[in-house]
N, C-alpha and C positions, 0 to 999 in steps of 0.2 A: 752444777751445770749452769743454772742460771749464774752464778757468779763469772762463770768463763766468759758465757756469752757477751756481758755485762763489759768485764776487759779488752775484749776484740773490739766492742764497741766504743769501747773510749781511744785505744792504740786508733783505729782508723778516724775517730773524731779529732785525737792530737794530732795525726797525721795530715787532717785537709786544713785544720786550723795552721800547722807552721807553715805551709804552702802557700795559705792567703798570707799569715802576718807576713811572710818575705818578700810574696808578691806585693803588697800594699805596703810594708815599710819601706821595702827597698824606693820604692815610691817616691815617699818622699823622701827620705834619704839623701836621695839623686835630684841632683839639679837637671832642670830639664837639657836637651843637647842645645848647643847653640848653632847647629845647620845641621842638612842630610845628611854629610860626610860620617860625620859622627853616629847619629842616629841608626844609620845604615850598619854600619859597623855593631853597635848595642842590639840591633835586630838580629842580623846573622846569629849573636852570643844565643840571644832568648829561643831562636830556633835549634840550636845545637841543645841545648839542655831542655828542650821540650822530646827531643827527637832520643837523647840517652834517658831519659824518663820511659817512653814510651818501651824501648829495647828493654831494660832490667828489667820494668813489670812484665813485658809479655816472654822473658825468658824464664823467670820465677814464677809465673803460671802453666808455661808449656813444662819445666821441669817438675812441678806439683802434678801434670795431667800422666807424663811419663813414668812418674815412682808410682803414682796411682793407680797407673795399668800392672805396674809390674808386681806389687802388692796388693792388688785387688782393695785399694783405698789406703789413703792415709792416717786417715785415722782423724780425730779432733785434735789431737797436737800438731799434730802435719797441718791443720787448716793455720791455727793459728801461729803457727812458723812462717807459713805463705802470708799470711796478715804481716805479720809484723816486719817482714822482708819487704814486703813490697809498700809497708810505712818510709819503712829508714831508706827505701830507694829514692822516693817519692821528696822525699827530704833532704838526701844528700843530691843529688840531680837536679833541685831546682833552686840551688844554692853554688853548683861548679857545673862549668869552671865560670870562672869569673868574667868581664871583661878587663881585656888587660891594660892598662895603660900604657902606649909607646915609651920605650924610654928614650931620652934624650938623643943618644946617639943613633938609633934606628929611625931616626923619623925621617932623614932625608933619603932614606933607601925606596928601593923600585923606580918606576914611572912615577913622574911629576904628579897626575893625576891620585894616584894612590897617595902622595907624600902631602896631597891637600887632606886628605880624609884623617888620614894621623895628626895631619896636624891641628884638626878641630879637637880632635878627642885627647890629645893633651894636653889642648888651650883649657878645657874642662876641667882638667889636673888642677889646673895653677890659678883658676880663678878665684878660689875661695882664699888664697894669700895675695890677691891685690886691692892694692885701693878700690872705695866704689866707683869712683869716675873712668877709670882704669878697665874695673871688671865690667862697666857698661860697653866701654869700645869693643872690650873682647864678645859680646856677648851677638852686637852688631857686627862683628866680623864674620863669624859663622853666616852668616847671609851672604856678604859678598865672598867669602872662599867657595859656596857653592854656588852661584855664577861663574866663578874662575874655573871651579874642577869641570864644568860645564863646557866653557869654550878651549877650554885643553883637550877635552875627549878628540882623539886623531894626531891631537900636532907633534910633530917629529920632537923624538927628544931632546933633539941636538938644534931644535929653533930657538933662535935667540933668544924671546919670549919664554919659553919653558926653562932656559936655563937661567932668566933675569928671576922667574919666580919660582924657579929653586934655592935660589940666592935667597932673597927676600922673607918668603914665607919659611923654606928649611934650613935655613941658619941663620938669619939675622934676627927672626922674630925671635924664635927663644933662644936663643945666646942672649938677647937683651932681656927679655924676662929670669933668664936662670942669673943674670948678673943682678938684679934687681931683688931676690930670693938669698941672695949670699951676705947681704946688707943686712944688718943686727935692725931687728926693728923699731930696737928706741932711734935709731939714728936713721930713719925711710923719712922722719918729718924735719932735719935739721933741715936749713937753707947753706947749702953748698954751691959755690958758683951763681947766686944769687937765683935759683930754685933748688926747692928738695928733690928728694929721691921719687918719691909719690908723683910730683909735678911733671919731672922729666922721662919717669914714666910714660903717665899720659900720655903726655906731649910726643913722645916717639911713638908710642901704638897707633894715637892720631898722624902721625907719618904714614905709618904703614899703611892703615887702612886706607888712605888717600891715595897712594901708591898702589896699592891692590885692586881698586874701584879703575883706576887708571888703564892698569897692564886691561883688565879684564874689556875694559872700552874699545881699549887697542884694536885685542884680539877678535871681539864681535863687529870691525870696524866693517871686514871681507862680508859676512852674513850681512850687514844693514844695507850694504852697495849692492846685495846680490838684489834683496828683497826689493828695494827701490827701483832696479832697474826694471823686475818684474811687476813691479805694482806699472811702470812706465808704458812698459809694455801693452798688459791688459788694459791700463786702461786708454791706451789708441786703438787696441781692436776691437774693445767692445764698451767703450765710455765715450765721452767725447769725439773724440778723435774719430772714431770710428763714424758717428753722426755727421761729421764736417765733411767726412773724406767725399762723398758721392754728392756735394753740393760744389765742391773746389771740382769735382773731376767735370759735372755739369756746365762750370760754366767755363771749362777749358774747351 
């Protein structure tokens, strides 16, 4: 007896130990996201597999409470059946599903807005096969695609703008990275066309991103003229203006 109990006790102690190692390796494992986009997406994942965690145990407990009415108890192996079911639940649930990464040809699908979000959590994909200087623009882009996915939230998807940074972010940025990925990599540091592959990497993600900071300026150009006009506004009815106005009216 003492030896069973002893068993149950370590099945549930391996059980919360893989839980943490995956929760804390996956950890590190994982490079952090490089914007919301991303993030947001890795979050949904973590609640979907905290939520099928939750269902399997509490279905493997209400079906232990059911045989144990109908049986008038289950017995000590019936517990540790329920023990060890709701380990390997426990285990398999907080390990799938996975987050998925876009593939290449899905990421320019849906709304623009949507097609930013994929496209951080690909850019994530491919970071760890680029140069440093390279994986650093990409890492600083995450920041500016979530400003962009920001001032897209509403705009028609047939506005210029939405369909120049569908161009831009969903196809041209990784068509040039997955072109960049097909290059053998003793041959990423030759100098071809008087820079390498690595260089003119770079040097195009530094396009984009300048380009992307750009559109995104563009597009917050309407909100800035709004806010200014109301900063204008208020402050003739209740700053300045306002002080002036019954001295001007005074000495009319």
């Amino acid at each position: 007896m003492n030896d069973l109990t002893r068993e149950s006790e370590r099945i549930l102690s391996d059980g919360r130990a893989l839980v943490r190692d995956n929760r804390e390796g996956g950890r590190h494992r994982r490079a952090p996201s490089i914007g919301e986009g991303s993030a947001r997406l890795k979050k949904s994942n973590l609640w979907l597999r905290v939520r099928n965690i939750v269902l399997a145990v509490f279905a493997i407990w209400i079906g232990a409470g059911v045989a144990g009415a109908i049986f008038s108890g289950i017995g000590f192996w019936g517990v540790m059946s329920v023990v060890i079911a709701t380990a390997i639940a426990i285990a398999l649930f907080s390990s799938f599903p996975k987050v998925k990464t876009p593939k290449r040809a899905d990421i320019n699908k849906g709304n623009v807005q949507q097609m930013v979000g994929r496209t951080e959590l690909w850019l994530e994909a491919q970071r760890p096969a680029l140069p440093p200087p390279a994986a650093k623009i990409v890492n600083d882009m995450g920041v500016q695609l979530d400003a962009l996915g920001l001032q897209l939230e509403g705009v028609d998807q047939n506005h210029p703008k939405a369909r120049e940074v569908r161009s831009l972010v969903g196809e041209q940025l990784p068509e040039m990275i997955d072109s960049y990925r097909r290059i053998p990599a003793h041959l990423r540091n030759e100098e071809r066309a008087g820079a390498t592959p690595d260089q003119q990497l770079t040097d195009s993600l530094g396009k984009i991103s300048g380009e992307i900071d750009s559109i995104t300026r563009q597009l917050a150009e309407g909100s800035l003229d709004d806010l200014a006009i109301k900063h204008r506004y208020l402050d003739y009815k209740f700053g300045e203006g306002a002080q002036t106005s019954p001295q001007l009216e005074h000495k009319n």
